[in-house]
C-alpha positions as CSV (number, residue, x, y, z in Angstrom):
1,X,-40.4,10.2,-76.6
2,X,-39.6,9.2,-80.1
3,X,-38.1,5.7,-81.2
4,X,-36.0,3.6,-79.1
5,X,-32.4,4.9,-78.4
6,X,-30.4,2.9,-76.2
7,X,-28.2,5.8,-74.6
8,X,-31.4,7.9,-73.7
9,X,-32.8,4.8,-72.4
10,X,-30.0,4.5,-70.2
11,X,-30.0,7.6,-69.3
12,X,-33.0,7.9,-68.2
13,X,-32.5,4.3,-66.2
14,X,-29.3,5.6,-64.4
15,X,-30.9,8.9,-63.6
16,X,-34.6,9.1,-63.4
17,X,-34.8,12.1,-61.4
18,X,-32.4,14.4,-62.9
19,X,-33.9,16.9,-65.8
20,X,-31.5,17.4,-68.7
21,X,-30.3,20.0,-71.1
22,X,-28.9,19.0,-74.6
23,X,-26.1,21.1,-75.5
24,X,-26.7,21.1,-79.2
25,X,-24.9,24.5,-80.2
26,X,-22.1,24.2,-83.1
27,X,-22.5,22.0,-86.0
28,X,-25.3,19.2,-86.1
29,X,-25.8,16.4,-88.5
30,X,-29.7,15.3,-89.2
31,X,-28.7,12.4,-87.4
32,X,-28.1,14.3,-83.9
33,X,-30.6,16.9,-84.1
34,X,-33.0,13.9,-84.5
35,X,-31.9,12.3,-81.6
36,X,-32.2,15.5,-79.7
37,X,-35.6,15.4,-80.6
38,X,-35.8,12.4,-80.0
39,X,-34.9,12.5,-76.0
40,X,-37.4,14.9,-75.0
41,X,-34.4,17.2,-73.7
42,X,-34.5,20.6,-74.7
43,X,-32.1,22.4,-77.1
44,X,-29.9,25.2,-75.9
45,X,-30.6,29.0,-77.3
46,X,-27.9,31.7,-76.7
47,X,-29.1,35.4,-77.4
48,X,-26.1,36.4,-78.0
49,X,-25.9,34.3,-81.1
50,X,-28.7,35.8,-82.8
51,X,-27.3,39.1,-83.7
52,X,-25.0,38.7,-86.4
53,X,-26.1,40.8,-88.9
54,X,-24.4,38.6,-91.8
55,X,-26.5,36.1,-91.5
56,X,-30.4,34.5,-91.3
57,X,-30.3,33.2,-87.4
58,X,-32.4,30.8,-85.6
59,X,-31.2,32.0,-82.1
60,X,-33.5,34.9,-82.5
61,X,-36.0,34.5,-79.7
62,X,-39.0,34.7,-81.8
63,X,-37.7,31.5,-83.3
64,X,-36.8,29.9,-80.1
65,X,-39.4,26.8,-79.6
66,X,-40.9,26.5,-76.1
67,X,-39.1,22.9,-75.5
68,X,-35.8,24.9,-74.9
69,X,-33.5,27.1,-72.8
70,X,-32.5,30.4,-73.4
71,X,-29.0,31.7,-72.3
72,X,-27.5,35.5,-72.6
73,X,-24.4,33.7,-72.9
74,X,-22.6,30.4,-71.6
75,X,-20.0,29.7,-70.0
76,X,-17.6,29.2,-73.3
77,X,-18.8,32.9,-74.2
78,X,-18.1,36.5,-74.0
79,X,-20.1,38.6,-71.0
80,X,-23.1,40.6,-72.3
81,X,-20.9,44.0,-71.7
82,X,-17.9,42.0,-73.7
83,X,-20.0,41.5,-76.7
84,X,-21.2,44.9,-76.5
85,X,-17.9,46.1,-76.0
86,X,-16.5,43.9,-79.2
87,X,-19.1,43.1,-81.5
88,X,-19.5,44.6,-85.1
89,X,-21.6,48.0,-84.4
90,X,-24.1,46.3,-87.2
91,X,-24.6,43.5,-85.2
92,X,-24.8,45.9,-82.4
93,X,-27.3,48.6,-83.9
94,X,-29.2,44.6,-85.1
95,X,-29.9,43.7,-81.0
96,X,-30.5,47.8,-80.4
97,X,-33.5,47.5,-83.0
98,X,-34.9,44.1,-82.8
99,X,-34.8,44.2,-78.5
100,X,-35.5,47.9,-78.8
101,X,-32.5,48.6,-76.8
102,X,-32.2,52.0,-75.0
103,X,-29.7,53.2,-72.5
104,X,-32.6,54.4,-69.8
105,X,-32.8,50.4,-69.6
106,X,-29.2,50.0,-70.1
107,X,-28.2,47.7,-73.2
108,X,-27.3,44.7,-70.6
109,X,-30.9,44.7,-69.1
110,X,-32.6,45.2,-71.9
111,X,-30.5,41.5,-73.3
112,X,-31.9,40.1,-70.2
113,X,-35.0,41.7,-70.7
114,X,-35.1,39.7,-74.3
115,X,-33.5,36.2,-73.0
116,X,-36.4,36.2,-70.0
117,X,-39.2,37.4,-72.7
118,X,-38.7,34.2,-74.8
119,X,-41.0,31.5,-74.7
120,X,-38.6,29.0,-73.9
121,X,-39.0,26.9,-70.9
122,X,-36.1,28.0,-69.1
123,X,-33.9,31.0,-69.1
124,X,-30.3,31.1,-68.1
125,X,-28.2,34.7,-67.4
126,X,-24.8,34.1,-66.0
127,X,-23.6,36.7,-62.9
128,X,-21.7,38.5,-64.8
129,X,-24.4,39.2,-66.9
130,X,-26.4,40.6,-64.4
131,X,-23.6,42.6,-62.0
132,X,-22.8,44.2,-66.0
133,X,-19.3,43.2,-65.6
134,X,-16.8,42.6,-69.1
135,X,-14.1,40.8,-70.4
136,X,-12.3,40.0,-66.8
137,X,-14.6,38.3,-65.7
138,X,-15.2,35.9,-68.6
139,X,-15.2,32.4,-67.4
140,X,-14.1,30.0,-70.1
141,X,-12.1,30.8,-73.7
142,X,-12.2,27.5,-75.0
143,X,-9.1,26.3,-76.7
144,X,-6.8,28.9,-74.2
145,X,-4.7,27.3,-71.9
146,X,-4.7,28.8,-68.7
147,X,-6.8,31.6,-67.0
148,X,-9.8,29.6,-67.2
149,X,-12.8,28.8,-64.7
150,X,-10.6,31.2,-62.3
151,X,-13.6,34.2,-61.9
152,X,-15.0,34.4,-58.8
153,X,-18.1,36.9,-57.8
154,X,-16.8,39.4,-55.3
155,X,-18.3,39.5,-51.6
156,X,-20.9,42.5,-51.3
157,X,-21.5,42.3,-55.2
158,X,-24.8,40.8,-54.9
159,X,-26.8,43.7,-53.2
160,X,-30.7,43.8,-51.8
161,X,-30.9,46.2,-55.2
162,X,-29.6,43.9,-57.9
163,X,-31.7,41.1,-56.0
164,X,-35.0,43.0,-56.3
165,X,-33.9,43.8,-59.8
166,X,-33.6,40.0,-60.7
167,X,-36.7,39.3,-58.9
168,X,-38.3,41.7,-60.4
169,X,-37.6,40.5,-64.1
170,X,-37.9,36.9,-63.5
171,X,-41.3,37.9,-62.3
172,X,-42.6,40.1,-64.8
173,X,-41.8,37.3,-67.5
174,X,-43.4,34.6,-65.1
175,X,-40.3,33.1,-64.2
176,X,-40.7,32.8,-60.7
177,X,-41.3,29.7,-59.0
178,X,-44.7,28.6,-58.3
């Protein structure tokens, strides 16, 4: 797609059969978001992003363009119970009413519920996401030394229930492979 860039190019050379994501989160020049155009590769949306109620967002999922991925959170982020847990209650009560968030659902879910609902082409919610588990088991603080990457999922956490469950979403929002 788009001009001629000699580092998608070789991308593409070196590795014809891998798909990629761009990570373009944080600041982006015209420049970079053109070239992320550009490549074909689709942008990166995280959810949790969306909600601050300071502030005009375009990680709000109605925004999202198809040629992207939706995440609850990454790896560099807070768990969905963390954020909920943390977060200014306006940014809270902001997610509550524009995901119509109830606790029958259970706030979590219904985040999930809102990441696998967007158009974008793929949808990403970590494990901690889905067991509903908080700030121990973040993976990654960026700039901390130490502590990191050290989370591991507990044996027996993934039960026939929560499977079902995940199946169950990623179905309902056509999410399952074909």
């Amino acid at each position: 797609k788009g001009p001629d860039h000699a580092f998608i190019n070789t991308i593409r050379q070196a590795l014809p059969e891998l798909d990629f994501i761009a990570e373009d989160l944080g600041y982006m020049t015209p420049e970079v978001r053109q070239l992320q155009l550009d490549s074909g590769y689709p942008g990166m949306k995280v959810l949790e992003f969306g909600f601050d109620s300071r502030e005009e967002s375009d990680y709000l999922p109605h925004l999202y363009p198809e040629d992207s991925v939706c995440y609850t959170g990454t790896h560099d982020n807070v768990t969905l119970k963390q954020w909920f847990d943390e977060a200014a209650p306006e940014d809270v009560a902001m997610a509550k009413a524009y995901l119509g968030l109830n606790e029958e659902e259970g706030y979590i879910w219904g985040m999930i519920r809102g990441a696998m609902g967007s158009v974008s082409r793929l949808c990403v919610v970590q494990m901690q996401d889905y067991l509903e588990l908080g700030a121990e088991s973040r993976m990654n603080s960026p700039g901390v030394l130490g502590g990191n990457w050290t989370w591991r999922m507990q044996p027996g956490s993934c039960t026939d229930q929560l499977a079902d469950r995940i199946r169950w979403i990623t179905g309902l929002y056509g999410r399952l492979p074909e």
